[in-house]
VMD Tcl script that draws the C-alpha trace (Angstrom):
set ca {
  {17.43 44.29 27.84}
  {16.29 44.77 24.21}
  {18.97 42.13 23.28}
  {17.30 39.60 25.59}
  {13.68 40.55 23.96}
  {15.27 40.24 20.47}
  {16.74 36.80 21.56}
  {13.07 35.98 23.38}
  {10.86 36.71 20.27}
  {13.33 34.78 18.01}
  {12.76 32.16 19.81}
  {9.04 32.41 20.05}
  {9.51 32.93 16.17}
  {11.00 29.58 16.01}
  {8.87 27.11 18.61}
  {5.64 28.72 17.17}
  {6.44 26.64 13.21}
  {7.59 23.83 15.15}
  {4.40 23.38 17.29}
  {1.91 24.26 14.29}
  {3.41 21.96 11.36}
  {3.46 18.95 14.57}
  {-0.16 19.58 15.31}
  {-0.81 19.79 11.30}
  {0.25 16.33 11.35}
  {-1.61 15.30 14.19}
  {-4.68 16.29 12.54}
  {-4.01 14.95 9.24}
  {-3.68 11.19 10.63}
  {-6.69 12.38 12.78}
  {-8.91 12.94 9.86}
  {-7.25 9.84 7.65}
  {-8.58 7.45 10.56}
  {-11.87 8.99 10.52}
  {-11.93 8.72 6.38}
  {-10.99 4.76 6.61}
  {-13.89 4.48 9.60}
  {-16.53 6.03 7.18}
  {-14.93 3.95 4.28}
  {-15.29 0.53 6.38}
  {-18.78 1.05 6.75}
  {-19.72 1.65 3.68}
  {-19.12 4.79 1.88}
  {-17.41 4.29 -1.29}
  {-13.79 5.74 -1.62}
  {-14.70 7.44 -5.23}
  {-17.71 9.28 -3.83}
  {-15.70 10.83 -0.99}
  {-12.73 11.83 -3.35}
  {-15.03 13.51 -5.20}
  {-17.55 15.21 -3.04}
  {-14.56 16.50 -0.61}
  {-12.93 17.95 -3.96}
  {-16.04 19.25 -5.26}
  {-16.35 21.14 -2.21}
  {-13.00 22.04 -1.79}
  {-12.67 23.53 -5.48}
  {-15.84 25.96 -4.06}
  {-13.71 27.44 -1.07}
  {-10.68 28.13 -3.47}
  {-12.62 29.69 -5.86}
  {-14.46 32.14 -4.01}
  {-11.25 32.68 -1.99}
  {-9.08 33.64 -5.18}
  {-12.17 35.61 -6.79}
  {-11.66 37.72 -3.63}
  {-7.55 38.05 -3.14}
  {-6.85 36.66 -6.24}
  {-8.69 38.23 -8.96}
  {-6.24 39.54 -11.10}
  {-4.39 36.68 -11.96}
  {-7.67 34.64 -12.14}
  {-7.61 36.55 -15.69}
  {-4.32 35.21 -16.64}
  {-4.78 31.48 -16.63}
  {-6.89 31.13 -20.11}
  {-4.29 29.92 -22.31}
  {-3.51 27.01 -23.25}
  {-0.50 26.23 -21.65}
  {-1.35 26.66 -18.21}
  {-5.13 25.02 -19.07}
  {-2.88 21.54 -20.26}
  {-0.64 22.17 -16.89}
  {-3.79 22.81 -14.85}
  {-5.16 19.79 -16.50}
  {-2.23 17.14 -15.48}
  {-2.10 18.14 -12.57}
  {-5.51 17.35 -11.29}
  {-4.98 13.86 -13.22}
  {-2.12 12.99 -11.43}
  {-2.49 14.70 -8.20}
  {-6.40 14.45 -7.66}
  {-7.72 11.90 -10.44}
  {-5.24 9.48 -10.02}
  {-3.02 9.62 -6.42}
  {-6.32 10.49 -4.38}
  {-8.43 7.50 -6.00}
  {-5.11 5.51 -5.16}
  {-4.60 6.49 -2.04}
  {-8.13 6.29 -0.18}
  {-8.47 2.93 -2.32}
  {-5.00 1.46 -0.41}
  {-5.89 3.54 3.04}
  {-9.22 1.38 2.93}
  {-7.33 -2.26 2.95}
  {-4.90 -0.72 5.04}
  {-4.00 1.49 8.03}
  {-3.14 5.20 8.69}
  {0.25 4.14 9.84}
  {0.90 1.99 6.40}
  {-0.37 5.38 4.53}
  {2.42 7.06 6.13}
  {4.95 5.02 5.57}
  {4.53 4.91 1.67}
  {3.74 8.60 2.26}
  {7.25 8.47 2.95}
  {8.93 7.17 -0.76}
  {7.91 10.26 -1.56}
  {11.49 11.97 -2.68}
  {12.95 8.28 -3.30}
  {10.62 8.28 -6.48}
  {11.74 12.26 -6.71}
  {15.09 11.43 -7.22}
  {13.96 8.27 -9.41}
  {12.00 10.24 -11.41}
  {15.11 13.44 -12.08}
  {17.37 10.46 -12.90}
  {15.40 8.78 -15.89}
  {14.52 12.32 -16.91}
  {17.83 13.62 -16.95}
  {17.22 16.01 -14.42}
  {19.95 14.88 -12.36}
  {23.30 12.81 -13.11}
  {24.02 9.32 -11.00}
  {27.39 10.80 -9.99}
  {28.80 8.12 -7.36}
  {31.81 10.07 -6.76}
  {29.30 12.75 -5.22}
  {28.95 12.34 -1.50}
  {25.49 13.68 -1.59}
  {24.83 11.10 -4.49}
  {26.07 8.18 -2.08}
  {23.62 9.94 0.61}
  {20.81 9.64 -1.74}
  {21.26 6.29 -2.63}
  {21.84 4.92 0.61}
  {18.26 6.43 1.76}
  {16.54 5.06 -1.54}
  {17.67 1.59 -0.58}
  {16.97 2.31 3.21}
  {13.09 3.70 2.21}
  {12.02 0.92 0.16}
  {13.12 -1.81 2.18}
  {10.74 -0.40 4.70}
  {8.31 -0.63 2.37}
  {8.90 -3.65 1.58}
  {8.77 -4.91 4.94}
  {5.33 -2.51 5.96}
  {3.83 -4.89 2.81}
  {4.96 -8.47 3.46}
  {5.31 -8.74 7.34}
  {2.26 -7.32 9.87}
  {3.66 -9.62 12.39}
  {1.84 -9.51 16.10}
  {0.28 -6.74 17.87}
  {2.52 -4.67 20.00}
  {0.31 -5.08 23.05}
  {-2.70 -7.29 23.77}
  {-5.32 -3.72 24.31}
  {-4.90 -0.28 23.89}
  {-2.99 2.17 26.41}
  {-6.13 4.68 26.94}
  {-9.11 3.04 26.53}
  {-11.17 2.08 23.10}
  {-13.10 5.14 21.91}
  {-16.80 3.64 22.43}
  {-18.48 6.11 19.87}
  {-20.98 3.74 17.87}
  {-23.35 4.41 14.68}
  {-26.88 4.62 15.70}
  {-28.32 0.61 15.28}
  {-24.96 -0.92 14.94}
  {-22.69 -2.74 17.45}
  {-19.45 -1.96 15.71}
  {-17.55 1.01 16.71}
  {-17.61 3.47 13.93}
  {-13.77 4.40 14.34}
  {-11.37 1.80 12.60}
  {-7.74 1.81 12.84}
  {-6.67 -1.33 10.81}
  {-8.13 -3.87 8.21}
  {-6.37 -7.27 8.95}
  {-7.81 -8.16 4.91}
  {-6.28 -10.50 2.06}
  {-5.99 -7.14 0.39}
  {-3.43 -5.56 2.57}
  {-0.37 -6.44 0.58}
  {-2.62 -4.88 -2.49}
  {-3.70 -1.65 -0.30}
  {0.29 -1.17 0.59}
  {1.00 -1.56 -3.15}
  {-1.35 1.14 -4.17}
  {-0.52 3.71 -1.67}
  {3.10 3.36 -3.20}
  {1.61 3.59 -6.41}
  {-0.15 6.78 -5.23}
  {3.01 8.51 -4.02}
  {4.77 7.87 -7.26}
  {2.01 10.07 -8.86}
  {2.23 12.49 -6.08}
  {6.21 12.39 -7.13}
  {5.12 13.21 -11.11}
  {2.77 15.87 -9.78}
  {4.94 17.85 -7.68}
  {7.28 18.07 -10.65}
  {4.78 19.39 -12.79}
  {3.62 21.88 -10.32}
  {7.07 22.60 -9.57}
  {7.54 23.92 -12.99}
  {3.85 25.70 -13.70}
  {4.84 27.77 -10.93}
  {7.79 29.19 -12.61}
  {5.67 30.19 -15.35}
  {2.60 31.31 -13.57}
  {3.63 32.21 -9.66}
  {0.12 32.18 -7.72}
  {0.29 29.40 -6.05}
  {-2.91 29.54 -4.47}
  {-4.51 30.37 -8.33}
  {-2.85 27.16 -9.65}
  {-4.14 25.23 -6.91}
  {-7.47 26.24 -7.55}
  {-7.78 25.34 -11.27}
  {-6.21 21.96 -10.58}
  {-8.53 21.04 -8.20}
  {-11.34 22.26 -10.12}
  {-9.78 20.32 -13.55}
  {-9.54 16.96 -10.97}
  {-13.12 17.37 -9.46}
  {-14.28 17.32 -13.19}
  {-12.42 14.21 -13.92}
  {-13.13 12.37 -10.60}
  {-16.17 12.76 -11.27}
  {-16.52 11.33 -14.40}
  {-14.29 8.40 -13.76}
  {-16.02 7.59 -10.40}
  {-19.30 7.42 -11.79}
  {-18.17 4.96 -14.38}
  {-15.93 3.34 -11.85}
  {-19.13 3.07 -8.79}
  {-22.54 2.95 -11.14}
  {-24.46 2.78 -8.68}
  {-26.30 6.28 -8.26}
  {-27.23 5.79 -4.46}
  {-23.92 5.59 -3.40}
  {-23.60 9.35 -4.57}
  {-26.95 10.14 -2.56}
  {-25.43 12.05 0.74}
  {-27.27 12.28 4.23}
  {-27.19 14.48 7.45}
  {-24.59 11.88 8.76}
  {-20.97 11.71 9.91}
  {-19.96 10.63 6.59}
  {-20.99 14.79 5.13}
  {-19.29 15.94 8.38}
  {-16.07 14.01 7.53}
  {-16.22 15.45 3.63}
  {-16.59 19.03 5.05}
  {-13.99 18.59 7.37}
  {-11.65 17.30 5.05}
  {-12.29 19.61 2.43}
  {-11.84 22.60 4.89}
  {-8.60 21.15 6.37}
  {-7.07 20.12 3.41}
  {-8.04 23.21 1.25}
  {-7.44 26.52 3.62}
  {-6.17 25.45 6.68}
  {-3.22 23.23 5.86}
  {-2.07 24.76 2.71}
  {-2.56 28.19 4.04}
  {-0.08 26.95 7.23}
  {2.09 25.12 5.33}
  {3.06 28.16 2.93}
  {3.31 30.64 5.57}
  {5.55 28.11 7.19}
  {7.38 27.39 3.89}
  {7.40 31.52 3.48}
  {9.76 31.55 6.49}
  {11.68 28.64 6.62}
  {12.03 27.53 3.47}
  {10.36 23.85 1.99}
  {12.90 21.67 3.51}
  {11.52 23.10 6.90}
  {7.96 21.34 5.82}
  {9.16 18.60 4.47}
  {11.29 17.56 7.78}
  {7.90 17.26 9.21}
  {6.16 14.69 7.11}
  {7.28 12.12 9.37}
  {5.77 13.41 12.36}
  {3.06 11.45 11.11}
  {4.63 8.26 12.09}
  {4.52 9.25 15.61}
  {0.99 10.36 15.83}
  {-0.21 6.97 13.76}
  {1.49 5.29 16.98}
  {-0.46 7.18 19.34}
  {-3.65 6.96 18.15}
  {-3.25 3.27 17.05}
  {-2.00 2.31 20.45}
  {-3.25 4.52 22.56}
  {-7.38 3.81 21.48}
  {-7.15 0.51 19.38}
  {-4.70 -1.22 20.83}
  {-4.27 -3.13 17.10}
  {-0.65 -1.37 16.15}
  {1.99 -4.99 14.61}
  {5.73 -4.75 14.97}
  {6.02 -5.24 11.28}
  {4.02 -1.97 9.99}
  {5.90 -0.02 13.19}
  {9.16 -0.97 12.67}
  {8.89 -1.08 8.58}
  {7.12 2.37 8.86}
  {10.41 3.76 11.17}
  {12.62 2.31 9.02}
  {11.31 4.43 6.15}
  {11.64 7.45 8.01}
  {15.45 6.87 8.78}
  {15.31 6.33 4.59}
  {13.07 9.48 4.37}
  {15.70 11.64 6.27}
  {19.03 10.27 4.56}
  {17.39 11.44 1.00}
  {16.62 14.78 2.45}
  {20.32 14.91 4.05}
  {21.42 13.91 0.18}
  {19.70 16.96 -0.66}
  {20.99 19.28 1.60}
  {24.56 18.41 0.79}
  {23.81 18.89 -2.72}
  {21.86 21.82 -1.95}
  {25.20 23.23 0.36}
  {27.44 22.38 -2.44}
  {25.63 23.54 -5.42}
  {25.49 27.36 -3.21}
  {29.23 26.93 -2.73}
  {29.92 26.79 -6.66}
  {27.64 29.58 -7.34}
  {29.21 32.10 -5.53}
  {32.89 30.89 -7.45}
  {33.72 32.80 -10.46}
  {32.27 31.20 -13.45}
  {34.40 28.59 -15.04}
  {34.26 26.22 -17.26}
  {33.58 23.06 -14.80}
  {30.67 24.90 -13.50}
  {27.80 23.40 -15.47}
  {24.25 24.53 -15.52}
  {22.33 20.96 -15.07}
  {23.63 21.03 -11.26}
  {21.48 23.82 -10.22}
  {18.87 22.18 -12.06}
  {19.07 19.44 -9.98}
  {18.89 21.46 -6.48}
  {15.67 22.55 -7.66}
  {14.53 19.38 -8.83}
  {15.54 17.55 -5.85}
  {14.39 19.80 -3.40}
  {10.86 19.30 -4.00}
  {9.71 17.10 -1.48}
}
mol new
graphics top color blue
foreach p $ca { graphics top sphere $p radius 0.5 }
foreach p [lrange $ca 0 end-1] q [lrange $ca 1 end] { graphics top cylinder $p $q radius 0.2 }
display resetview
């Protein structure tokens, strides 16, 4: 009997991650629809990057004043300040101004499949910094190769081919919620623009600098680990900066005046998701399974662009489906790569120290595990 509850909870312990980091997912492409629906009628891209960061560097700061103090203290040098600094350039500044640009000639499902190149460029990135060694003789090498090549040809195909629609209406029904005056339905699935090759383009162009970022971050938090600290002063150090770029980028000064609408709900929401919910999740997920555990999730998001394009706008093409599918099988053969470098690098470390044993391999674990 206490065997089978052992066995019962362990298994509770297990479906309980799986079902939260699917429905984290869920919600994510949930909010990125609404964001492209507010950004289709007219609220500019820079004004929400920076209000919902604004906002969110608020909540983190009054959260780590509380349960963070202590190392609050630590982070005025000038190390961490320049760390702090690059990472809300690349991560906020840069990839967020990038992405809801490209989300706004595109479509949530087109987000997730450049979402996707994300440890392609990873792996890019450790080989032109020396991080890692193009070893063909490597199985997990040949692994990571094969899903590099995989990944961007369905990117590739996502950017040049939208083909037809999948089916002439949508399975559920179109959801009928309209803006007060207006005949358009406020919620917007897909932009059938000039621009979509362009918006493709710069969502890649975003994950590369999500790629650079994570690296960074990666290796602040081996200096400084409070992860929740570091986030904080990032975001902080990229609301500055968004700020001042966006108001040089979008000079006009109404655009920054904000209403009672939808448009402050979908900040606030996105702020609160993005800041405490989904980071809080995803490390006590990553706490106890490890980051290849979140990572295996990412995408999920594929699936849950296909319901919600399908299943209430009906406006889903073969091309961004199957390009966006053939990304993922990409997506997973890097991450396979990984693990098999991951496996063997642990099998060499618990050999006797030799002389073939080099140091640079478990550098690359860590730098390839990242994703």
């Amino acid at each position: 009997m206490e065997k089978s509850g052992i066995s019962s909870e362990g298994k509770m312990w297990d479906i309980i991650p799986f079902i939260t980091m699917f429905i984290i997912e869920g919600c994510t492409i949930a909010l990125t629809i609404t964001a492209k629906s507010a950004m289709a009628i007219g609220m500019s891209q820079f004004v929400f990057v920076a209000y919902s960061n604004a906002l969110s560097s608020i909540l983190l700061l009054l959260y780590c004043l509380f349960y963070h103090r202590d190392s609050m203290k630590k982070v005025f040098n000038a190390d961490l300040l320049t760390r702090f600094f690059l990472l809300g350039l690349t991560g906020i500044t840069i990839a967020q101004n990038l992405a809801f640009t490209g989300l706004r000639d595109s479509s949530p499902i087109v987000v997730c499949a450049m979402g996707l190149l994300l440890p392609s460029f990873q792996f890019f990135l450790n080989l032109v910094l020396r991080k890692a060694q193009l070893k063909l003789k490597n199985k997990s090498t040949r692994i990571k190769i094969i899903g590099v090549l995989v990944s961007f040809i369905g990117a590739t195909t996502v950017a040049v081919y939208l083909g037809p629609s999948i089916l002439n209406g949508p399975i559920i029904g179109p959801i009928r919620f309209r803006l007060q005056g207006s005949s358009k339905p406020f919620f917007i699935f897909i932009s059938t623009t000039e621009e979509w090759m362009f918006g493709t383009f710069l969502l890649a162009c975003a994950t590369f600098f999500i790629a650079i970022w994570s690296m960074i971050q990666v290796s602040t938090f081996t200096r400084f680990p409070d992860m929740m600290v570091i986030v904080t002063c990032y975001t902080i150090f990229g609301t500055i900066q968004t700020f001042f770029v966006d108001i040089i980028a979008n000079g006009d000064l109404n655009a920054w005046k904000l209403k009672w609408d939808l448009e402050l709900l979908i900040i606030v929401l996105t702020a609160i998701f993005g800041t405490l919910v989904r980071s809080r999740i995803q490390a006590w997920i990553m706490g106890m399974k490890g980051p290849m555990y979140v990572a295996m999730f990412k995408p999920a998001g594929i699936f849950w662009a296909n319901f919600f394009g399908e299943s209430f706008f009906g406006t889903l093409c073969y091309g961004s489906v199957i390009g966006t599918i053939v990304v993922g099988v990409g997506y997973y053969t890097v991450l396979w790569g990984v693990k098999e470098e991951a496996k063997k690098a642990q099998e060499y470390s618990v050999k006797p120290a030799s002389s073939d044993i080099k140091t640079p391999l478990l550098q690359n674990q860590n730098g390839d595990e990242q994703v």
